[in-house]
Backbone of each chain as ProteinMPNN parsed JSONL, in Angstrom:
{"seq_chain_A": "XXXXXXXXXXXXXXXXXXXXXXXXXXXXXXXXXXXXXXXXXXXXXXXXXXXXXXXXXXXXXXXXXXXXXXXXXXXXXXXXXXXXXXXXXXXXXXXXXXXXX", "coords_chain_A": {"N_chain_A": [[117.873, 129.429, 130.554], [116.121, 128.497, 128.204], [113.499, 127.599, 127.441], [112.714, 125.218, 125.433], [111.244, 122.198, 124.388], [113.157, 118.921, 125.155], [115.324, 117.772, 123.082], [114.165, 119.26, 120.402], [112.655, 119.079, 117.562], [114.682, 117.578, 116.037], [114.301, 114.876, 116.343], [112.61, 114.221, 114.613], [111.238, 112.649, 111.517], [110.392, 113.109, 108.277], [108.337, 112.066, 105.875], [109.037, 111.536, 102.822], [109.838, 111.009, 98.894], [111.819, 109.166, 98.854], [113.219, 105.769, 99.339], [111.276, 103.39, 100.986], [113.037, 102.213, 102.955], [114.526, 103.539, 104.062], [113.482, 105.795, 105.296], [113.059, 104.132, 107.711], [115.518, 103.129, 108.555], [116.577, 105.856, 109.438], [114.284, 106.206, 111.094], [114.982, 103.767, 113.302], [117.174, 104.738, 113.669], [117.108, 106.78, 115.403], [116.107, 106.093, 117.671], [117.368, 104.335, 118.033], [120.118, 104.285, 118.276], [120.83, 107.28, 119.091], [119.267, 107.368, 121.356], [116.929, 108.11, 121.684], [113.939, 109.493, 123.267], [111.176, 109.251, 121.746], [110.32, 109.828, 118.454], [109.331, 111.61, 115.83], [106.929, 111.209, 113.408], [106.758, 112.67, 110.453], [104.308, 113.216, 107.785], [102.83, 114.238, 104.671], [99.359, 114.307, 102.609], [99.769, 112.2, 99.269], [102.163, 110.595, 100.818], [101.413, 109.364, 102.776], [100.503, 106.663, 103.527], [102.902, 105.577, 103.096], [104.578, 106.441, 105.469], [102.678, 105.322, 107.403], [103.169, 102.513, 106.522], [106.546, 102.726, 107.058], [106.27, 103.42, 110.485], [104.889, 101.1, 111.323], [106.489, 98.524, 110.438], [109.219, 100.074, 111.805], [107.71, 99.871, 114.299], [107.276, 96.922, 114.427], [110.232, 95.39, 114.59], [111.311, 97.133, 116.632], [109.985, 96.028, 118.809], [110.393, 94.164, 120.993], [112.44, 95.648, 122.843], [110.583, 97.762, 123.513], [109.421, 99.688, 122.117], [106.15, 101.201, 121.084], [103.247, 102.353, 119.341], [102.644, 106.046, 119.938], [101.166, 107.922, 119.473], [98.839, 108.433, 117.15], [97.778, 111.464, 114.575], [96.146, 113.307, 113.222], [95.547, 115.639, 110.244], [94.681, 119.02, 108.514], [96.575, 120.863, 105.763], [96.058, 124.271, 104.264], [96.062, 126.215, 101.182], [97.02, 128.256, 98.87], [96.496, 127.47, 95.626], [97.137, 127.873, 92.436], [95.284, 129.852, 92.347], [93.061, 128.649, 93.029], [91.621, 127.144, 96.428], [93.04, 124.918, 98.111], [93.552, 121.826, 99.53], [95.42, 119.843, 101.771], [95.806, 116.482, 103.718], [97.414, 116.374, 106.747], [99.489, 113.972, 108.301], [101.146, 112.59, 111.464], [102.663, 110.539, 113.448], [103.673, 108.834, 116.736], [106.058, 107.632, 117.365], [107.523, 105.738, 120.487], [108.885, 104.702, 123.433], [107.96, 102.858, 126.072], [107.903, 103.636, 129.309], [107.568, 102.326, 131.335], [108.46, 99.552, 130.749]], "CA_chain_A": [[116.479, 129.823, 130.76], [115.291, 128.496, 127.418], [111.98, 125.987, 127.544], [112.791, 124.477, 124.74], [111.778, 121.135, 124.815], [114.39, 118.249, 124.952], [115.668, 117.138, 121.749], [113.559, 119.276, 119.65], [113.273, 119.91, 116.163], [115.902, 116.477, 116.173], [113.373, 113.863, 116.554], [111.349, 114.426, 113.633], [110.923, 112.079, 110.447], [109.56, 113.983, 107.211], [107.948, 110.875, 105.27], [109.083, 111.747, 101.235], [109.564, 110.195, 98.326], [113.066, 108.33, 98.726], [112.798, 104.323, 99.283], [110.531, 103.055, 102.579], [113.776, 101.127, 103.867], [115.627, 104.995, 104.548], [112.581, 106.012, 106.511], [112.646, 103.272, 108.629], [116.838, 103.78, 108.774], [116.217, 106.708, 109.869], [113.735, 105.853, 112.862], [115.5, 103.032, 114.14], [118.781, 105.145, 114.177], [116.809, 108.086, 116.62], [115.404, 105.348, 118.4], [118.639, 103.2, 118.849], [121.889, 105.0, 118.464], [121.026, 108.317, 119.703], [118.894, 106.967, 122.661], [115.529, 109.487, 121.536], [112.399, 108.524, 123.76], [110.81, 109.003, 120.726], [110.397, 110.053, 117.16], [107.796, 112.114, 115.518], [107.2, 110.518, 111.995], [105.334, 113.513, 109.756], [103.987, 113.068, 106.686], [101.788, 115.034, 103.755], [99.18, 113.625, 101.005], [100.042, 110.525, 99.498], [103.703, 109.791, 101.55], [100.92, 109.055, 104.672], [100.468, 105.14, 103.666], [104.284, 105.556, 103.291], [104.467, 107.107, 106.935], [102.443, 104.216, 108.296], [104.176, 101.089, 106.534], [107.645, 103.04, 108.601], [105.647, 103.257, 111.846], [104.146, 100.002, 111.452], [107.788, 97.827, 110.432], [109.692, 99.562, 112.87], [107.11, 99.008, 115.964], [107.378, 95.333, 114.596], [111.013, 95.359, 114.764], [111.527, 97.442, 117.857], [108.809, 95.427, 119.889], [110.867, 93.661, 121.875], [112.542, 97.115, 123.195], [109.056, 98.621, 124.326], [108.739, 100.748, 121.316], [105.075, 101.53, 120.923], [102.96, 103.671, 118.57], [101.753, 106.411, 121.289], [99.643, 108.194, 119.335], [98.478, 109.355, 115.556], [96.802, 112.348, 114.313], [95.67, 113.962, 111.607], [95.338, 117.31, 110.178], [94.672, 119.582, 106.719], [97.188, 122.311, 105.501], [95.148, 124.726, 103.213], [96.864, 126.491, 100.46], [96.192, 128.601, 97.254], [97.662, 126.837, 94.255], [96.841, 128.374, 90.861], [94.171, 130.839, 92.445], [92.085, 127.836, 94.243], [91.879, 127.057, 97.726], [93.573, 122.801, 97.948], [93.23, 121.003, 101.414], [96.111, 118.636, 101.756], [95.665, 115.661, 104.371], [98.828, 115.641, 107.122], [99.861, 113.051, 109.929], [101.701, 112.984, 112.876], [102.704, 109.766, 114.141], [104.495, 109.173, 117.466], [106.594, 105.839, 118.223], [108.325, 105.475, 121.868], [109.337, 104.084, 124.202], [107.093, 102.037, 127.188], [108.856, 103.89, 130.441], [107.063, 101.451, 132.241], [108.433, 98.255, 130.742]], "C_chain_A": [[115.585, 129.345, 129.61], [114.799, 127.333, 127.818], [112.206, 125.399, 126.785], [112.955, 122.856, 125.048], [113.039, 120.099, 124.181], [113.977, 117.559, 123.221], [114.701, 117.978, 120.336], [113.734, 119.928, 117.964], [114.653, 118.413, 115.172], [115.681, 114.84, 116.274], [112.421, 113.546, 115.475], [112.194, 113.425, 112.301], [110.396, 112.508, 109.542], [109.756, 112.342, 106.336], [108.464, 111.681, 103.829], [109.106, 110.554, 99.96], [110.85, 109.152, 98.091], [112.167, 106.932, 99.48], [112.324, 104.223, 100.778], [112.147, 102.719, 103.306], [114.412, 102.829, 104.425], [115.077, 105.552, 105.367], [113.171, 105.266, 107.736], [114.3, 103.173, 109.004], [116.813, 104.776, 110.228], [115.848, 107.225, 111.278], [114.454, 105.538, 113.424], [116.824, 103.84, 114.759], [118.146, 106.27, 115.401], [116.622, 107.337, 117.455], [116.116, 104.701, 118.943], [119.745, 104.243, 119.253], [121.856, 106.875, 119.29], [120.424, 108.375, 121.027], [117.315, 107.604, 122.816], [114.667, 108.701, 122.769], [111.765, 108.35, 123.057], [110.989, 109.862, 119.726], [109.619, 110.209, 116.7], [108.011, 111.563, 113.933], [105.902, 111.627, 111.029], [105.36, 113.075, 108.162], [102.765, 114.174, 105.849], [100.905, 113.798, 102.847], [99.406, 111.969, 100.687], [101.17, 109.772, 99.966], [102.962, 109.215, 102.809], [101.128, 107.628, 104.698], [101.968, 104.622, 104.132], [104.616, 105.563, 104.92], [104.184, 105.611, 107.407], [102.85, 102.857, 108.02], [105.689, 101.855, 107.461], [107.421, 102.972, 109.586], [105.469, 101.613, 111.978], [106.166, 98.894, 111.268], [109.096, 98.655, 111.427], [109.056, 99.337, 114.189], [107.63, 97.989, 115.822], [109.003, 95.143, 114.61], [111.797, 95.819, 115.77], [110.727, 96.809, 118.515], [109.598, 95.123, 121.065], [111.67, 94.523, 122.664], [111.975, 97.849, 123.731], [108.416, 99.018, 123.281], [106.856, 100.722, 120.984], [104.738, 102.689, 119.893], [102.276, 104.732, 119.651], [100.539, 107.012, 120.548], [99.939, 108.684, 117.615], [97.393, 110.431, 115.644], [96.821, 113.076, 113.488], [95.343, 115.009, 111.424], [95.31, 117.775, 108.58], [95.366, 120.667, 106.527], [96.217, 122.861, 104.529], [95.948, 126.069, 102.371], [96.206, 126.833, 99.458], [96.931, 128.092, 96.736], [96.538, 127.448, 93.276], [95.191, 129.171, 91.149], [92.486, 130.08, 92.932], [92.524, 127.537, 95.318], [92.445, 125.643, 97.685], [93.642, 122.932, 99.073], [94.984, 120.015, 100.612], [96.397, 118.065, 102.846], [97.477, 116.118, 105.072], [98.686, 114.26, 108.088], [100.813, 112.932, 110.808], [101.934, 111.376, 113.741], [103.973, 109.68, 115.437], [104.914, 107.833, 118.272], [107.363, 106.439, 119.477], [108.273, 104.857, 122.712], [108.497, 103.577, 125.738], [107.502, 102.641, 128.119], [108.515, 102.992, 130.922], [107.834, 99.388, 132.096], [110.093, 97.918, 130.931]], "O_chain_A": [[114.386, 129.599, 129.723], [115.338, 126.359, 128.344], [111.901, 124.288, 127.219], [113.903, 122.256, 125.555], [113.688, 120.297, 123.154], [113.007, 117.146, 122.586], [114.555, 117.32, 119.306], [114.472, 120.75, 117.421], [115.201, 118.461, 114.071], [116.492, 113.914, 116.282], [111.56, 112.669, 115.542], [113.412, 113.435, 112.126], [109.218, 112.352, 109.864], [110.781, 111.677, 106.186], [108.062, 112.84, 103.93], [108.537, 109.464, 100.032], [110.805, 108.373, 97.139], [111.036, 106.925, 99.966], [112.879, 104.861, 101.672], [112.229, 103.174, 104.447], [114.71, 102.815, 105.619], [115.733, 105.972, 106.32], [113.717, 105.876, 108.655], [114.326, 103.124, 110.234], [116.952, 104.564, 111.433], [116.36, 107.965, 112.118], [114.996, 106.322, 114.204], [117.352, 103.696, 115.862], [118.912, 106.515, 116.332], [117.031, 107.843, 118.501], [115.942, 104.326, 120.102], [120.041, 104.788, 120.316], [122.787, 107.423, 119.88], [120.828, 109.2, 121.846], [116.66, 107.576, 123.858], [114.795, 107.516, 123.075], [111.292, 107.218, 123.155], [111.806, 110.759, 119.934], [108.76, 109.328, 116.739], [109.111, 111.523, 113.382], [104.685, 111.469, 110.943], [106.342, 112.678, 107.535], [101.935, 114.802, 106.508], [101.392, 112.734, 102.464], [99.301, 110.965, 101.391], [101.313, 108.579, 99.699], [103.58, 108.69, 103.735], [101.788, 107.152, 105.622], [102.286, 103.789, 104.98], [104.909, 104.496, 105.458], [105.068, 104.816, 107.725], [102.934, 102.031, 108.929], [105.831, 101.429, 108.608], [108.315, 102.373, 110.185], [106.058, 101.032, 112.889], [106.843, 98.786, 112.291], [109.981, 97.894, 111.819], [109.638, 98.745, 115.097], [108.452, 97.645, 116.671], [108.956, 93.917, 114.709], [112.856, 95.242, 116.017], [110.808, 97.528, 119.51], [109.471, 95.8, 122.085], [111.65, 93.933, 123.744], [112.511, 98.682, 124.462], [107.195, 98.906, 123.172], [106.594, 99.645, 120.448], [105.468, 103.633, 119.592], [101.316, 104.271, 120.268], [99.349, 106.799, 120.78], [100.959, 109.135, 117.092], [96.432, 110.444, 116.413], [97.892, 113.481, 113.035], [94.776, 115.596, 112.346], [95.767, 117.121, 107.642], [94.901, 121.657, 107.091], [95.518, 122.048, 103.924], [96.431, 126.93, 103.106], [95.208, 126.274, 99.005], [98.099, 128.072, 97.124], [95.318, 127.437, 93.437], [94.216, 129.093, 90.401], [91.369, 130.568, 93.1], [93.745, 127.564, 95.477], [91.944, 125.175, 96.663], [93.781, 123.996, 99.676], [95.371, 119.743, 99.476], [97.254, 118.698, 103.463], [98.484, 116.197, 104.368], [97.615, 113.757, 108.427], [101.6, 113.794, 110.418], [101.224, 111.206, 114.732], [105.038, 110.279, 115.282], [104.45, 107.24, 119.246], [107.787, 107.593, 119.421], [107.218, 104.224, 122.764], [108.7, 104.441, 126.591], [108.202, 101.648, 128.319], [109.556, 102.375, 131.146], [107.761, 98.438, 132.875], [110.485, 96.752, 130.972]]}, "seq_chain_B": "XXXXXXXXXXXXXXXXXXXXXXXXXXXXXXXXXXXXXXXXXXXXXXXXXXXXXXXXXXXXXXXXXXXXXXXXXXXXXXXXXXXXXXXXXXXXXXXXXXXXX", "coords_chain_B": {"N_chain_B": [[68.124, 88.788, 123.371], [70.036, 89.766, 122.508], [73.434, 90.125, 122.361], [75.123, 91.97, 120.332], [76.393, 95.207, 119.11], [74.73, 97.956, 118.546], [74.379, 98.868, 115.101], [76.181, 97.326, 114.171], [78.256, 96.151, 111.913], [77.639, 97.644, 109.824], [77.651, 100.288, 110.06], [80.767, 100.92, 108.57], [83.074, 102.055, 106.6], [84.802, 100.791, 103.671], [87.935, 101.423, 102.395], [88.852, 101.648, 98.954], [89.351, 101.56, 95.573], [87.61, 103.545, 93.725], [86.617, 106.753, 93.333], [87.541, 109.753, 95.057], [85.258, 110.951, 96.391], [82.88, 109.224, 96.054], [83.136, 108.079, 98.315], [83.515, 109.448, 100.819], [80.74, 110.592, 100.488], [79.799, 108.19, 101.414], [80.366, 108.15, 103.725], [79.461, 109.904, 104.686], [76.321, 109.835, 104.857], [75.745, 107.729, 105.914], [76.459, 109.193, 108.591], [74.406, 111.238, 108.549], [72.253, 110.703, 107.177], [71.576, 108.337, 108.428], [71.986, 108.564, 110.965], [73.593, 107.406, 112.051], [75.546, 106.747, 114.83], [78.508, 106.785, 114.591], [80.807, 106.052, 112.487], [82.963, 104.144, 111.12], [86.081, 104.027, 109.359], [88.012, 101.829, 106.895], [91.326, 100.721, 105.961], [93.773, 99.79, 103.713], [97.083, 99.459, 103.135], [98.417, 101.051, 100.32], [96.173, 102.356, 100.267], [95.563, 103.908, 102.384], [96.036, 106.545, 102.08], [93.97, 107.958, 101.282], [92.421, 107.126, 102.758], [92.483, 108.963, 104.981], [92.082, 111.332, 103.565], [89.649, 111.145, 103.097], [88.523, 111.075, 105.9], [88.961, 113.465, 106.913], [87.808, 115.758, 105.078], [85.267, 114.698, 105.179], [84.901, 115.54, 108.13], [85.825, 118.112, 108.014], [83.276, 119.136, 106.592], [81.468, 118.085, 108.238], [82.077, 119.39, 110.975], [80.255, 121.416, 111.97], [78.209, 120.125, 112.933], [79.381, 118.625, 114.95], [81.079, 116.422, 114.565], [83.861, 114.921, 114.764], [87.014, 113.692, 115.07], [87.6, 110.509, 116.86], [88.871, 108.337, 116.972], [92.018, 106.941, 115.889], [93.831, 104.125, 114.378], [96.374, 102.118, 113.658], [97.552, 98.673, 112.032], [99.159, 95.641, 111.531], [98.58, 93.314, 108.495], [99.861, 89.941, 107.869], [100.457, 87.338, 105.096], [100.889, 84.93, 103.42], [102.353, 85.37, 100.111], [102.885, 84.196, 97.256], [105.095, 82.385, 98.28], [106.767, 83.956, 99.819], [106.817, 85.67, 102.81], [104.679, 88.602, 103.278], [103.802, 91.49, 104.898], [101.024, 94.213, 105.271], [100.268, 96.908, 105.616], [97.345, 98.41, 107.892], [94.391, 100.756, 108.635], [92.595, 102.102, 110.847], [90.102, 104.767, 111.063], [87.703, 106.243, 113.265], [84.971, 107.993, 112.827], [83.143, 110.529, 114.788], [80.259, 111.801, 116.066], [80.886, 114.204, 119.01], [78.954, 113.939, 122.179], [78.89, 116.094, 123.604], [78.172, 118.222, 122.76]], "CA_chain_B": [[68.596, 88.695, 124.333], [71.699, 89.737, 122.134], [74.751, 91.558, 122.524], [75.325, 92.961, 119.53], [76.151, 96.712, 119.384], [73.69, 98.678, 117.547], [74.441, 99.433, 114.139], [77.327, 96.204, 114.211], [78.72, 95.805, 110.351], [76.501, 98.356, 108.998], [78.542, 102.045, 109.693], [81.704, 100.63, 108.031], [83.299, 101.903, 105.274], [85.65, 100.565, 103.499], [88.184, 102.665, 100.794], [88.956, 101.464, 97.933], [89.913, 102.556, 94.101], [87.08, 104.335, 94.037], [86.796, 108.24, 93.692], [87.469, 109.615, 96.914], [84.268, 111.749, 96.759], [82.095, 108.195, 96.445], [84.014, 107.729, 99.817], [82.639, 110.803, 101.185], [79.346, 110.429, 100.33], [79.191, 107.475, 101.955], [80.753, 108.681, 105.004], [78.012, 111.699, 105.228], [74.993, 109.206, 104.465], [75.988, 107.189, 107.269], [76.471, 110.11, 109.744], [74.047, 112.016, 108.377], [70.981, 110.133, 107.096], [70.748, 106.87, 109.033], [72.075, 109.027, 111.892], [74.718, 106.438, 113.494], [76.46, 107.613, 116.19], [79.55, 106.675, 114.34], [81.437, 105.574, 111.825], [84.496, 103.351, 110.846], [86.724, 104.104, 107.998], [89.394, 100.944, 107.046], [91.78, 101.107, 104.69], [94.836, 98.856, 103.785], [97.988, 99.849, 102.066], [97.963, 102.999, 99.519], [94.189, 103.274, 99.913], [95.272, 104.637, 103.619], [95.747, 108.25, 102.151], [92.905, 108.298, 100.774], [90.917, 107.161, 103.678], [92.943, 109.907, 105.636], [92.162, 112.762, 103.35], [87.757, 111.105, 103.321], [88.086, 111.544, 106.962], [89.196, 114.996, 106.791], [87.033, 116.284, 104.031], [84.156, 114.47, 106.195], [85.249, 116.402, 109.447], [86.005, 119.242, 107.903], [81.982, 119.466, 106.431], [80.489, 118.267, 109.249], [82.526, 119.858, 112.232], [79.104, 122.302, 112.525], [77.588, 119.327, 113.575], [80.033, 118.261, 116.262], [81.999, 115.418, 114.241], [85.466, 114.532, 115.241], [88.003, 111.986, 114.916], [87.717, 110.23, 117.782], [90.387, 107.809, 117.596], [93.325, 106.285, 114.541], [94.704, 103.241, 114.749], [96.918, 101.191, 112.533], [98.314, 97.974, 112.521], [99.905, 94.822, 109.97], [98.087, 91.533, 108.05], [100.429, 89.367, 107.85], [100.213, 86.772, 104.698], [101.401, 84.112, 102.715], [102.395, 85.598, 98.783], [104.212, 83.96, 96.246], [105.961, 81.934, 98.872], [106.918, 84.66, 100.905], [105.505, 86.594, 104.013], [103.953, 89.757, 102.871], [102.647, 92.272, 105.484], [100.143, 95.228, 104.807], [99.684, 98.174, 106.554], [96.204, 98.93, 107.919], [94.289, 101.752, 109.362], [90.981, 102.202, 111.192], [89.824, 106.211, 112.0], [86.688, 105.928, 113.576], [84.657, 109.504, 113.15], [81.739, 110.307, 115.827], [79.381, 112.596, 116.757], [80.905, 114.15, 120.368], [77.756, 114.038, 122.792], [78.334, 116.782, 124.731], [77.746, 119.478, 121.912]], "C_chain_B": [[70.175, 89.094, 123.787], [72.029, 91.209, 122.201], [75.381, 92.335, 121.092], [75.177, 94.484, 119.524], [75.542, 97.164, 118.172], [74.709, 99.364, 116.134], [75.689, 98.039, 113.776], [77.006, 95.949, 112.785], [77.915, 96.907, 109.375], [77.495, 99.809, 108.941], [80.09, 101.859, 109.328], [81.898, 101.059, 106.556], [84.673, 101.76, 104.744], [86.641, 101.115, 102.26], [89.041, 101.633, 99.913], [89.383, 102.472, 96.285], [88.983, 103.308, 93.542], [87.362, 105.793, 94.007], [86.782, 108.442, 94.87], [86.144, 110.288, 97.591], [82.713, 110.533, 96.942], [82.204, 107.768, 97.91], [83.305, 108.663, 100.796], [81.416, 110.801, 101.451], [78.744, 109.491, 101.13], [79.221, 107.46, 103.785], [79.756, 109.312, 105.458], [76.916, 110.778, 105.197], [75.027, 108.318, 105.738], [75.862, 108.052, 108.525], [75.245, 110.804, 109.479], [72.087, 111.754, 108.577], [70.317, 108.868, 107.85], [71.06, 107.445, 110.745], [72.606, 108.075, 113.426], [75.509, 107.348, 114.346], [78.444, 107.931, 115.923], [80.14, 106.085, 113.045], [82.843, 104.979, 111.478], [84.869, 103.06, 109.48], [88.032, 103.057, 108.359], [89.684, 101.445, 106.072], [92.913, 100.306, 105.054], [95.652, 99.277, 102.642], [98.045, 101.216, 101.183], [97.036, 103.23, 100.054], [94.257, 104.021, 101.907], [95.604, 106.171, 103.581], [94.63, 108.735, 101.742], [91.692, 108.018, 101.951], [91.338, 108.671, 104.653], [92.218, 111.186, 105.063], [90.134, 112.409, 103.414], [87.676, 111.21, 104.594], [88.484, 113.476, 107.555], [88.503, 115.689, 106.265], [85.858, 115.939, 105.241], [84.109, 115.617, 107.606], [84.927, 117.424, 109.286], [83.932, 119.671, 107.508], [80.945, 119.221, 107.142], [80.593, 118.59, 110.509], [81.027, 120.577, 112.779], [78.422, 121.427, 113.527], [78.05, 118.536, 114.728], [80.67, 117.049, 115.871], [83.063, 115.469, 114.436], [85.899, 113.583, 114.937], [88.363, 111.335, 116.449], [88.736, 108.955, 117.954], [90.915, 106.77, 115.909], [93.705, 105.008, 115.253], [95.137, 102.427, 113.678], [97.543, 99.736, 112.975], [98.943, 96.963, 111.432], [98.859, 93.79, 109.731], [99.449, 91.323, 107.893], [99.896, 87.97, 106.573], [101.195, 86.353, 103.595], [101.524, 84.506, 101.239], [103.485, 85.248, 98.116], [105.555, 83.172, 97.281], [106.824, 82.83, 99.558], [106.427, 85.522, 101.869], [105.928, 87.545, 103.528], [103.481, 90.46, 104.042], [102.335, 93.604, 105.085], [99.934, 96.157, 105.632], [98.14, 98.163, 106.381], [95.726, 99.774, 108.763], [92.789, 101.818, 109.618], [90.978, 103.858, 111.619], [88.607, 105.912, 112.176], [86.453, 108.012, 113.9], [83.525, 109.185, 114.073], [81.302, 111.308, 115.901], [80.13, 112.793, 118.809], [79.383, 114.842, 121.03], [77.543, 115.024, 123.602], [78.07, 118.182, 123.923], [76.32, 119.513, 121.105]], "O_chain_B": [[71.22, 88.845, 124.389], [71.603, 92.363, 122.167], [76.125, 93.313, 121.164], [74.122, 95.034, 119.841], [75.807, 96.806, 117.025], [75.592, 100.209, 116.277], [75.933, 98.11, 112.571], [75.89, 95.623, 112.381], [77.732, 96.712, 108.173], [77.963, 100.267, 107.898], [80.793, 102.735, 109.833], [81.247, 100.677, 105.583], [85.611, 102.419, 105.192], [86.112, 101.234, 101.154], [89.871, 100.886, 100.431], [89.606, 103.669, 96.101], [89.474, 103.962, 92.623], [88.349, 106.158, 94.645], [86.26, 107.731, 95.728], [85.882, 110.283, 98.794], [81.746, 110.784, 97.662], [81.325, 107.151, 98.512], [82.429, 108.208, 101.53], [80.982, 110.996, 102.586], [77.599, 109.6, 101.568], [78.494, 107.006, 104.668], [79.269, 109.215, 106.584], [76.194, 111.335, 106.024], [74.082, 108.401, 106.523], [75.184, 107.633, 109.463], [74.817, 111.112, 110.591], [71.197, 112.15, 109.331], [69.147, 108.489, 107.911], [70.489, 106.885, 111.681], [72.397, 107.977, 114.636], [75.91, 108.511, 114.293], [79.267, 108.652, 116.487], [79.255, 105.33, 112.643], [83.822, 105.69, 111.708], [84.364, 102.279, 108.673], [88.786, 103.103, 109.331], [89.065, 102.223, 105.347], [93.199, 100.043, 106.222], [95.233, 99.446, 101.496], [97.654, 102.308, 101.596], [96.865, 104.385, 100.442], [93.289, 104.473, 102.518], [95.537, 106.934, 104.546], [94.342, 109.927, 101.855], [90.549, 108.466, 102.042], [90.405, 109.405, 104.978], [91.781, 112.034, 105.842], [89.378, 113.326, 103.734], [86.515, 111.53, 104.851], [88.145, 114.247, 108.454], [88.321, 116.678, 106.976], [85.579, 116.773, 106.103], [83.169, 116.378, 107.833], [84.044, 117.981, 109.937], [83.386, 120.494, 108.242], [79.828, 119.723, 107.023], [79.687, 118.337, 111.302], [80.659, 120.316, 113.925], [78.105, 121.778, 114.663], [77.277, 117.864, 115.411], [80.941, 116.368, 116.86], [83.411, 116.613, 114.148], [85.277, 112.601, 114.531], [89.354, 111.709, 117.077], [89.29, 108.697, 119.023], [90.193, 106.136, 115.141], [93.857, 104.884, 116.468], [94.34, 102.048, 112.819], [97.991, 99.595, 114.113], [99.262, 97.504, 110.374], [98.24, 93.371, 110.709], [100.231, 92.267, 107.785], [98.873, 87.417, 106.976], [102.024, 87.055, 103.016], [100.599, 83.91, 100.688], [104.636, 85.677, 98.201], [106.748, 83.368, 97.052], [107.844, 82.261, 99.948], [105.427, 86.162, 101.544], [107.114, 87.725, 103.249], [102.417, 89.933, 104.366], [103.239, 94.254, 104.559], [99.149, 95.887, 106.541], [97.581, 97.997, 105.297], [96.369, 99.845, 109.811], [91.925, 101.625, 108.763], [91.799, 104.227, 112.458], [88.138, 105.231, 111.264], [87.069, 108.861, 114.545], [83.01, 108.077, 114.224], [82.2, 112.139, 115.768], [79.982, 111.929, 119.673], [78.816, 115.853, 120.617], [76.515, 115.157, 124.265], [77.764, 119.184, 124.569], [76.007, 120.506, 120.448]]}, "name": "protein", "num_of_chains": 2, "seq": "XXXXXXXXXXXXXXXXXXXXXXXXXXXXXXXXXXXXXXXXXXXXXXXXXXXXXXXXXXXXXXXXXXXXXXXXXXXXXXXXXXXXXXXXXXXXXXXXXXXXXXXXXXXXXXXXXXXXXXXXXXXXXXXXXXXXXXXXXXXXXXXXXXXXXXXXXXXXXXXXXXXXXXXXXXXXXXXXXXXXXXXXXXXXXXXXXXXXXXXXXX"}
């Protein structure tokens, strides 16, 4: 009876600060070897550029596959640190798969 | 008799090393004071968290006014460095005024 959607929680990418190539590991392996439809790629702050060179090198390396970026989006966590309010930038990117192609 | 769209090269901004609050400013002066309908934030490489967190900050101070992110997109340059291909991550968010508020 549970809704839970498929694969979730199992699909996800947390952008940090280990080397771009482990990201992009990472993807390709949800994307190839486990069969995902897709792969949510999140990021905080300054790991986002990070985030989008992974999005961006594996589209260009999955292309021929279908993979697509479907969609990005953006958002602010808000947080007290040291008794001020701080914004910090997220993103949300979402590579998969063409059904159509 | 021309096709040019109104405001063409003019509501662009582009981020740079720059404080991010010069970024800002110019964002709001554009939306605000010349009263374009829109604006287009690029950004290439690092400088794409920083355009991320000037379209957020922007949003976030002029949501009253009905600003949004009406659409992200990233994609690669591709170029010749030091005798080997180089590509760059880049990112366009385009903020707007939605018309029906």
């Amino acid at each position: 009876m549970s809704e839970e959607p498929k694969n979730a929680g199992e699909n996800i990418v947390f952008i940090g600060s280990k080397p771009l190539v482990n990201y992009i590991k990472s993807i390709m392996m949800q994307l190839n070897k486990r069969n995902a439809a897709e792969v949510v790629i999140k990021s905080r702050g300054k790991f986002i550029s990070k985030a989008v060179d992974a999005a961006e090198v594996s589209k260009r390396v999955l292309e021929k596959k279908g993979i697509k970026i479907k969609s990005i989006s953006t958002s602010s966590d808000s947080f007290e640190k040291e008794g001020r309010r701080t914004n910090i930038s997220t993103m949300e990117i979402i590579l998969a798969a063409q059904q159509s192609q």
